[in-house]
N, C-alpha and C positions, 0 to 999 in steps of 0.2 A: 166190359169184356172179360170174358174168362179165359181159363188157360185152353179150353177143347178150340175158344174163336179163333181165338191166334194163335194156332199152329194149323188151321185149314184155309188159314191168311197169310202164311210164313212165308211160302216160298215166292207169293208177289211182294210182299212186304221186305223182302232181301231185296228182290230183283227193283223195287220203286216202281213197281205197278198198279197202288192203290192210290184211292182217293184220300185228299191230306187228311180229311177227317177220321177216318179208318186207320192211316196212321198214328195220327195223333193218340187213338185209342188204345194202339198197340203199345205206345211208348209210354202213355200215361199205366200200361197195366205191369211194361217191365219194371219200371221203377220199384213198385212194391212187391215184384215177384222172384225171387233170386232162381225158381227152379227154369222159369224162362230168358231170363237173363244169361243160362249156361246155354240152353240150346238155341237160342238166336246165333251166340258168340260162336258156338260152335258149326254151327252151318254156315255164317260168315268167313270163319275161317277155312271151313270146307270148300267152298267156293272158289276163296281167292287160291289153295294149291290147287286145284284145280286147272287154272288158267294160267297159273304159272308154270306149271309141266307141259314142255313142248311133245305132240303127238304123236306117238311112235308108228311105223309105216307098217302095215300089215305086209307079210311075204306073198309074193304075186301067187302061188299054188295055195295058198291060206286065204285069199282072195274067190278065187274062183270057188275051192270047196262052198266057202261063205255061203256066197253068193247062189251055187246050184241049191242047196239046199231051203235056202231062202225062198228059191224058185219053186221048189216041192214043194213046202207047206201053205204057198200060196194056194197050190193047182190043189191040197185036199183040204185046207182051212176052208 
């Protein structure tokens, strides 16, 4: 595995969405690769604040704009 594989494999590979052997690969190639090694840890870490920041409530008039306009590029997309 090279570095282009696992990083178009990363984001199941955080999430534990591959096959263990595909894993396996991934681990056997950070071992000897420090430049992946930073951005696995880093997307890890990216992940976990993620889920640790509670959701902030959009404003009901911020809502609706949203939403209408969501609505418009539906009807011309």
């Amino acid at each position: 595995m090279d570095c282009q594989e696992l990083l178009e494999g990363l984001s199941d590979y955080i999430d534990e969405d591959l096959a263990e052997k595909t894993c396996r690969e991934i681990e056997n190639h950070l071992k000897d690769c420090p430049n992946c090694q930073i951005v696995v840890n880093t997307l890890r870490r990216t992940v976990t604040l993620y889920h640790e920041v509670p959701p902030e409530e959009i404003p009901g008039d911020v809502r609706k704009r949203l939403h209408a306009v969501i609505r418009l590029n539906g009807e011309t997309g």
